[in-house]
C-alpha positions as CSV (number, residue, x, y, z in Angstrom):
1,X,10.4,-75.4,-9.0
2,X,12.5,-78.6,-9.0
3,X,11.7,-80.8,-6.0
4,X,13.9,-82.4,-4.0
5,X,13.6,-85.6,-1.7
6,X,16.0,-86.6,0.9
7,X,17.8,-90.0,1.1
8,X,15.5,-91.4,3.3
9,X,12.6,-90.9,1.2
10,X,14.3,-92.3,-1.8
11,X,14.9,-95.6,0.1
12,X,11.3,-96.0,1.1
13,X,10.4,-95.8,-2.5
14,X,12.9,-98.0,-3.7
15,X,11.7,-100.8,-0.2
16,X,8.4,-100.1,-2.2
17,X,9.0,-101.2,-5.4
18,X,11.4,-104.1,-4.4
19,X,8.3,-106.0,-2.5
20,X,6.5,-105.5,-5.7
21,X,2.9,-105.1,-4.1
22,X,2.1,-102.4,-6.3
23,X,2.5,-101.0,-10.1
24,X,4.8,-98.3,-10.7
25,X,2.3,-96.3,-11.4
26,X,0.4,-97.1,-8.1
27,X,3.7,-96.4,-6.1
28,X,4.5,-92.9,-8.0
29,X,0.7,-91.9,-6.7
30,X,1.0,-92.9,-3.4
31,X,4.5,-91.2,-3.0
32,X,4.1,-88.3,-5.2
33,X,6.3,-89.1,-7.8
34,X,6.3,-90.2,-11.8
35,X,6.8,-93.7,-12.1
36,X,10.0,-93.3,-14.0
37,X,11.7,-91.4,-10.9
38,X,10.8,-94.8,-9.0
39,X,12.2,-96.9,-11.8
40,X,15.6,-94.7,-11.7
41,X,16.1,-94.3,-8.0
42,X,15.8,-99.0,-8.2
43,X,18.4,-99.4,-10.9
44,X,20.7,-97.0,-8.6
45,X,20.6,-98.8,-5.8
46,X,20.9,-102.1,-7.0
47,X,24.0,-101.2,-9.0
48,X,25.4,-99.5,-6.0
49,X,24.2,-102.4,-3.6
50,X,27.4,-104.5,-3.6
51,X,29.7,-101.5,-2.0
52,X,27.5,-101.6,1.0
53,X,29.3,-104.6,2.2
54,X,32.9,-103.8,1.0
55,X,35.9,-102.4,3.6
56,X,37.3,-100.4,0.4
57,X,34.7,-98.4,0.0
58,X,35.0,-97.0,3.8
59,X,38.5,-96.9,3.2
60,X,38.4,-94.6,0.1
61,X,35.7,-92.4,2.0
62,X,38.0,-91.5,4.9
63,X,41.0,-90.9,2.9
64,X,38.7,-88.4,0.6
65,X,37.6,-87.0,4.2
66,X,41.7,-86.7,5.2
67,X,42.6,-85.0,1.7
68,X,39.5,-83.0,2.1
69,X,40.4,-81.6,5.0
70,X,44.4,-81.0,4.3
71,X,43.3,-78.8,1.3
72,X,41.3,-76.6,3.3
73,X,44.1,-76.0,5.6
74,X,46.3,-75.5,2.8
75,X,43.9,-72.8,1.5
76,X,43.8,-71.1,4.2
77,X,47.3,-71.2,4.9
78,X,47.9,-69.2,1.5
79,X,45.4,-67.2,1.9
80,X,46.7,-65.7,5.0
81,X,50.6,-65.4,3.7
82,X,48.7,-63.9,0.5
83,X,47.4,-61.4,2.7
84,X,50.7,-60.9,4.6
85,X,52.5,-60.5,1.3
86,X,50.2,-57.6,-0.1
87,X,50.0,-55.8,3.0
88,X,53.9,-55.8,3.5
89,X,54.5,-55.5,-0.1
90,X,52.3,-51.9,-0.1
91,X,54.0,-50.5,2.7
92,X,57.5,-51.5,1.6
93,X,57.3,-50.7,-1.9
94,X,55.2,-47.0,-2.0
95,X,55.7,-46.4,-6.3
96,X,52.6,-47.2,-7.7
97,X,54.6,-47.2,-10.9
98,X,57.4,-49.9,-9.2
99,X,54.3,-52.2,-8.6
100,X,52.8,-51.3,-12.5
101,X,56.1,-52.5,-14.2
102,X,55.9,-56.2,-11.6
103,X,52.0,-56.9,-14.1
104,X,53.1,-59.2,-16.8
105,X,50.4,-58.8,-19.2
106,X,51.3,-61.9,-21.2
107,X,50.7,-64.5,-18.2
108,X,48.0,-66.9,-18.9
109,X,47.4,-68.9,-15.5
110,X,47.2,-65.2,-13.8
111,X,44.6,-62.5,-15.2
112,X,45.1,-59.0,-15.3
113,X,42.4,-58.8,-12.4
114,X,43.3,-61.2,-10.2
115,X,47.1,-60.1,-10.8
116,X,46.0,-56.5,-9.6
117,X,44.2,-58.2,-6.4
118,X,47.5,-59.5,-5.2
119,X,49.6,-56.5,-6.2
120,X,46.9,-54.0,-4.4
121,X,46.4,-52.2,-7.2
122,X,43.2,-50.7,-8.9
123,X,42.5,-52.4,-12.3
124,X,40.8,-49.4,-13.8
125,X,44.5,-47.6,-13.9
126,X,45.8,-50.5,-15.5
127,X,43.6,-50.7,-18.6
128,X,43.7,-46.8,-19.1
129,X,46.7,-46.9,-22.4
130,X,48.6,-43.7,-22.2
131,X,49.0,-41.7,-25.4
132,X,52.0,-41.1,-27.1
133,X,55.5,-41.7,-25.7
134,X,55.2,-38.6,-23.3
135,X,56.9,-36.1,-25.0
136,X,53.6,-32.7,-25.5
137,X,53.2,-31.9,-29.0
138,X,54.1,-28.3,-30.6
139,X,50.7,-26.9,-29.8
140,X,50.9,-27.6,-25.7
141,X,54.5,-26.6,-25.7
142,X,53.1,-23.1,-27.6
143,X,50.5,-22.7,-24.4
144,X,52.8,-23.7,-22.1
145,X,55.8,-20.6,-23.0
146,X,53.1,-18.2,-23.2
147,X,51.4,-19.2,-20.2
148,X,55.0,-19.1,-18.5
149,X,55.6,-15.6,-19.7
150,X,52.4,-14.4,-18.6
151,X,53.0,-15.9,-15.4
152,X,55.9,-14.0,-15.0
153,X,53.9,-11.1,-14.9
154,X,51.1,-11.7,-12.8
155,X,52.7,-14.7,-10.5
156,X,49.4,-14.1,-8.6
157,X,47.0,-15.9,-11.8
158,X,45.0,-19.1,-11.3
159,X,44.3,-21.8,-13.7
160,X,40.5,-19.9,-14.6
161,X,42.1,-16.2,-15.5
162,X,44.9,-17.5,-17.2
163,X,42.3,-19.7,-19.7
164,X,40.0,-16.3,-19.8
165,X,43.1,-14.5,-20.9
166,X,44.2,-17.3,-23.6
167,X,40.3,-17.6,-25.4
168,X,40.9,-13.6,-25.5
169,X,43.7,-14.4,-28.0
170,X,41.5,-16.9,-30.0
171,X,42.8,-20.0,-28.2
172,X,40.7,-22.7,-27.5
173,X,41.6,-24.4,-24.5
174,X,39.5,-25.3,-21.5
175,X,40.2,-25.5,-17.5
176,X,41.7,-29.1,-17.6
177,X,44.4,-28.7,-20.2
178,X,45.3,-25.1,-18.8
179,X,45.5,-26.9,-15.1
180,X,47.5,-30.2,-16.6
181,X,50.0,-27.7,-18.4
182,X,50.3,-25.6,-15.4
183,X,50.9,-28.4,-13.0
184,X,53.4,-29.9,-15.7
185,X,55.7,-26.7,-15.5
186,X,55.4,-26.6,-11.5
187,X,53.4,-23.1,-11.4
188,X,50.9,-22.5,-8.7
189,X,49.3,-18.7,-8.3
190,X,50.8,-16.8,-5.9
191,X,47.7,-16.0,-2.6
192,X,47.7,-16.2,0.9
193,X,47.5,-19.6,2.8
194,X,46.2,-20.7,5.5
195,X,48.9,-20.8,9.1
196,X,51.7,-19.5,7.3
197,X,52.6,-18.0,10.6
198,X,53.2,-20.5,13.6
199,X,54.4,-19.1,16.5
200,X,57.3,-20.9,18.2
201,X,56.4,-23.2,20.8
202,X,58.7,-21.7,23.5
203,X,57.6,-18.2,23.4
204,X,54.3,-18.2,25.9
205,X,51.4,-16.2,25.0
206,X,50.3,-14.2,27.9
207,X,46.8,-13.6,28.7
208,X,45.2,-9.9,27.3
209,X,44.3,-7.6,30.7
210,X,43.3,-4.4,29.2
211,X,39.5,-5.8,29.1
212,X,37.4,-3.7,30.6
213,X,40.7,-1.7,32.9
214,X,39.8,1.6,33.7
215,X,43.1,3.3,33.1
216,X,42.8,6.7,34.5
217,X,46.9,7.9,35.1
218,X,50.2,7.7,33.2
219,X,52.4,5.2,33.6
220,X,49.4,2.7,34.5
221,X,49.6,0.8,31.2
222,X,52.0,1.1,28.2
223,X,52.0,-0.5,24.9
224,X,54.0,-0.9,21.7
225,X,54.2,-1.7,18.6
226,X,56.0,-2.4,15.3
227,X,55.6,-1.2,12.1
228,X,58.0,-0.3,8.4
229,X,58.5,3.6,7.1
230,X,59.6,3.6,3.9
231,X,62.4,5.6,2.7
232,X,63.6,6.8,-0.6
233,X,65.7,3.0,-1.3
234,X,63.8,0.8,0.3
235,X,62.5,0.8,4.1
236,X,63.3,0.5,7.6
237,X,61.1,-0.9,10.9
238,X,60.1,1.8,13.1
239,X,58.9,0.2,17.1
240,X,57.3,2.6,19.6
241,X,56.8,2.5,23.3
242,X,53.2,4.4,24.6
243,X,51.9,5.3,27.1
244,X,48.4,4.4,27.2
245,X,46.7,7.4,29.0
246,X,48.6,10.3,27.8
247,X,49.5,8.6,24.4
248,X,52.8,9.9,24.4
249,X,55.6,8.6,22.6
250,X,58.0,7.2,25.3
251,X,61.0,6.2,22.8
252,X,61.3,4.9,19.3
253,X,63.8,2.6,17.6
254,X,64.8,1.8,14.0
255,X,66.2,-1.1,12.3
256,X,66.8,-2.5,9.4
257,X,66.0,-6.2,10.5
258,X,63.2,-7.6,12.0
259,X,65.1,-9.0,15.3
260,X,64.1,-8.6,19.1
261,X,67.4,-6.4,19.6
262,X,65.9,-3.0,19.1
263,X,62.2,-3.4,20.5
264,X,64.4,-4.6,23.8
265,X,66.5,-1.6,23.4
266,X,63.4,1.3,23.1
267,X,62.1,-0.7,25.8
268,X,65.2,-0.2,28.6
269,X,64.9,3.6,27.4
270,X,61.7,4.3,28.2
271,X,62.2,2.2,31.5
272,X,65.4,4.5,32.0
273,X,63.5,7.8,31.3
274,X,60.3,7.3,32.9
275,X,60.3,4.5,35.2
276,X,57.9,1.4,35.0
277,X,54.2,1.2,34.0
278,X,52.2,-1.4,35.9
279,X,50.9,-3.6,32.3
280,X,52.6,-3.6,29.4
281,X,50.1,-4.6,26.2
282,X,51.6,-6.0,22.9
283,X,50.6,-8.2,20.4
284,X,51.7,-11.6,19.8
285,X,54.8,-10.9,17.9
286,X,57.8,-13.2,18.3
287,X,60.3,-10.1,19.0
288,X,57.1,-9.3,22.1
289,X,57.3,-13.1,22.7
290,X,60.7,-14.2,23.0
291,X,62.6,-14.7,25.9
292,X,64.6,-11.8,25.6
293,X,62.2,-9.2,25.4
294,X,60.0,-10.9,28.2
295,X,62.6,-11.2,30.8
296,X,63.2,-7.1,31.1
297,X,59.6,-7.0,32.0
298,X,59.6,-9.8,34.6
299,X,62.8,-8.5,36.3
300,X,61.2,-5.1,36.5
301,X,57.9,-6.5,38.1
302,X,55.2,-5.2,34.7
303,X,52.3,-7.7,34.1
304,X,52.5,-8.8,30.7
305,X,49.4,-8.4,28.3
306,X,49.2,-9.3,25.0
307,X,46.6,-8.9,22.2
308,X,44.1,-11.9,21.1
309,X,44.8,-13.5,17.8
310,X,43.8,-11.2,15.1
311,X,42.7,-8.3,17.2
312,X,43.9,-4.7,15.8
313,X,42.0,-3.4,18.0
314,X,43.3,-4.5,21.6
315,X,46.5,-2.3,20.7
316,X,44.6,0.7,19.3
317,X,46.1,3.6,19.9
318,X,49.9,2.8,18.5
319,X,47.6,1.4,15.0
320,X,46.4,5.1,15.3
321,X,49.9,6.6,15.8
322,X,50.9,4.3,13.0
323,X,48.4,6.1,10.9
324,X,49.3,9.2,11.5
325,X,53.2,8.4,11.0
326,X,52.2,7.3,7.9
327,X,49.4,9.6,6.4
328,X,50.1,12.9,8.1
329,X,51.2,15.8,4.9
330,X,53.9,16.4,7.7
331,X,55.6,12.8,6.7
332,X,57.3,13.9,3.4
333,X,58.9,17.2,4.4
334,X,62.3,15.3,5.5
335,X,62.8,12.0,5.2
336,X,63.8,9.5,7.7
337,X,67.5,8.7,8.7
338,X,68.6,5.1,9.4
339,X,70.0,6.3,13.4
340,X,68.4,9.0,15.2
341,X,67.8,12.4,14.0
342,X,68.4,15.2,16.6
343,X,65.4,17.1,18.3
344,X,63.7,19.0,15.5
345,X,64.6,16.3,12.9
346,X,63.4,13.2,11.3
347,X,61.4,11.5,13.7
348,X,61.6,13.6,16.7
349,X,59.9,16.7,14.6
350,X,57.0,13.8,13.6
351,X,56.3,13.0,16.9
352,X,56.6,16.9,18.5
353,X,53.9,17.8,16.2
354,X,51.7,14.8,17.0
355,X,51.7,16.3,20.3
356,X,51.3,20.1,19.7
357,X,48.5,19.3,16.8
358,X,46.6,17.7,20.0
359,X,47.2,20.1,22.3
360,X,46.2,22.5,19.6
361,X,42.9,20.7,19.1
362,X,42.2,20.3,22.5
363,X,42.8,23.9,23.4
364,X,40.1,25.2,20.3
365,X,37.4,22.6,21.4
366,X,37.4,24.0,25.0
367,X,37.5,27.4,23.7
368,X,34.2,26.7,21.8
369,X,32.8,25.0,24.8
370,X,33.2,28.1,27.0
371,X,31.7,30.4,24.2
372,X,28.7,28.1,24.0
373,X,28.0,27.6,27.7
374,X,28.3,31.4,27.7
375,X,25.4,31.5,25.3
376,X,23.3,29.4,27.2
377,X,24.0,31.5,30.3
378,X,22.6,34.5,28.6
379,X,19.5,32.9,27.2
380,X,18.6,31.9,30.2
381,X,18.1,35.3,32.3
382,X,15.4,34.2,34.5
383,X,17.2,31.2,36.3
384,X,20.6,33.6,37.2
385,X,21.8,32.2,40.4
386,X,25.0,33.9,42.5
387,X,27.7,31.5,43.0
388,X,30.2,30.0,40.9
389,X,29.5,29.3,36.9
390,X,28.6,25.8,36.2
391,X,30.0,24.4,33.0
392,X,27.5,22.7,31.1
393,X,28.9,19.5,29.3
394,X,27.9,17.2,27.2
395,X,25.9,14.4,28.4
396,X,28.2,11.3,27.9
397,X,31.3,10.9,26.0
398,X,33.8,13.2,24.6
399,X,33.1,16.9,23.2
400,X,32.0,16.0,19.5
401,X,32.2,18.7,17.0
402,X,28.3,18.7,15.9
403,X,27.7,19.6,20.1
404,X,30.3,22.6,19.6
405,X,28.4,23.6,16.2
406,X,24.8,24.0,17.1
407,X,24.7,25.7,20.5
């Protein structure tokens, strides 16, 4: 490694060899040095000996010290309205193409790099030389009207089933092409997204109160519901009104528009037919949450309860009525009218024979569980006691079928 000596150590050496009480040689061993380094450092100052004692020289220094420090400050005066520029420059102009087309290739004081700093641009788009003037060749338009005929077909095809489907013809082609032709033409596959539904921000979501309620009499909670029928052109929405603990139909509207007008309206019947229920359960519908609808309930005194995001289940027993509108053999004997069918018609008939079918039920499974309780009475001859019969139930739970089937 290079040494190297400070100015005061080069004037000692010099002091040195100007009282000539030594060789050159002597004077490099004492310092350190080779002798030629002494013989350099003398001729150097004697040459530069006479500006020592001139007023020019000082002169000269502290103008060089003045312009010295005036550059700097120009520096870093550009350098901040450089800074200012880009910045405002970005946010003004937001076309990375608009800021492409201001590059002048052809300047020689600027380079393409230094050019792109100012600008804020990245230099690796800048060298990247596009092919061709643009326009696809015969080939890509080929993919692209089959592609577009086969999306018209399945609307709900990505970019990996659509190139599956073209190397099934023999067509080479790979995921990037198939994706840059796609995008090109403005298809995207048709699936659900994320939040499509956002509730409005003025309809208040009311907190669910069912949890853990032990609802033991009518008229203690009711609940409702939408749903669509269809018909033989098309298909209509059907709303219901329940009551919770008998699960009877309280009234039932159809429309052809999803609007608040007619859940309000099978809402005032069923207020007008059987009075007021103490909760009234929904989900978090916008017809449920709009002012409209919510206002009947407060002026009637009924505690609002509505489902939790996503739950099916908080609401169950109008998703089981919806079932059995739906699914029931009963459903196709005579179809649905767009107003109200008499009694004995349409709707009416559906919901008469949800309630005789369950009374039907009910009435066989209590049947059975007499017969079988008679059976266990007769089995058991030793342990006849006077008195009343006692009806031996189940332990917990509803009468299942398998309890009724194995006495």
């Amino acid at each position: 490694m290079r040494k190297r000596y400070d100015a005061a150590f080069k004037a000692e050496v010099v002091l040195e060899a100007l009282r000539e009480q030594g060789t050159l040689a002597e004077i490099g061993s004492k310092y350190g040095i080779h002798p030629n380094q002494v013989t350099q450092w003398k001729k150097t100052f004697l040459k530069n000996l006479p500006e020592v004692f001139s007023k020019k020289k000082d002169d000269e220094t502290e103008t060089l010290k003045k312009r010295e420090s005036e550059l700097y400050r120009q520096i870093g005066q550009l350098k901040y309205e450089v800074d200012w520029l880009k910045k405002n420059l970005r946010s003004s102009v937001k076309s990375v193409s608009k800021l492409r087309d201001a590059l002048e290739p052809g300047e020689a004081k600027l380079s393409m790099r230094r050019q792109c700093e100012l600008l804020g641009l990245n230099r690796s788009g800048i060298c990247v030389k596009r092919k061709g003037n643009g326009e696809e060749t015969c080939e890509n338009l080929y993919l692209m009207d089959l592609m577009d005929r086969q999306y018209t077909k399945y609307p709900s095809w990505g970019v990996k089933r659509m190139k599956f489907w073209l190397q099934r013809k023999e067509i080479r082609v790979n995921l990037k092409r198939v994706r840059r032709l796609l995008r090109l033409m403005g298809l995207e596959a048709i699936y659900p997204k994320p939040r499509l539904s956002k509730g409005n921000p003025e309809h208040r979501i009311y907190t669910y109160l069912l949890r853990n309620l032990d609802i033991k009499r009518p008229n203690q909670v009711w609940c409702s519901d939408i749903t669509y029928v269809r018909m033989g052109k098309g298909f209509l929405y059907l709303t219901v009104v329940m009551d919770w603990f008998s699960r009877k139909v309280l009234s039932w509207e159809l429309s052809n528009t999803l609007d608040t007008s007619f859940c309000a309206s099978a809402l005032k019947e069923a207020l007008q037919r059987y009075g007021k229920p103490e909760i009234f359960n929904t989900d978090q519908g916008s017809q449920y949450t709009s002012k409209d609808f919510t206002d009947i309930l407060k002026d009637n005194g009924i505690d609002i309860s509505m489902d939790g995001r996503g739950r099916a289940l908080d609401n169950v027993f109008v998703e089981r009525l919806w079932r059995t509108v739906k699914d029931e053999p009963w459903r196709v004997l005579r179809p649905l009218q767009r107003r109200k069918a008499a009694p004995g018609s349409g709707l009416h008939e559906a919901f008469g024979s949800i309630l005789r079918s369950r009374c039907r039920e009910t009435g066989q499974l209590l049947r059975k569980l007499k017969q079988k309780n008679q059976c266990i009475l007769k089995r058991e001859k030793g342990q006849q006691t006077t008195g009343p019969i006692t009806l031996f139930l189940p332990p917990s739970g509803p009468v299942s079928r398998e309890y009724l089937r194995n006495p």
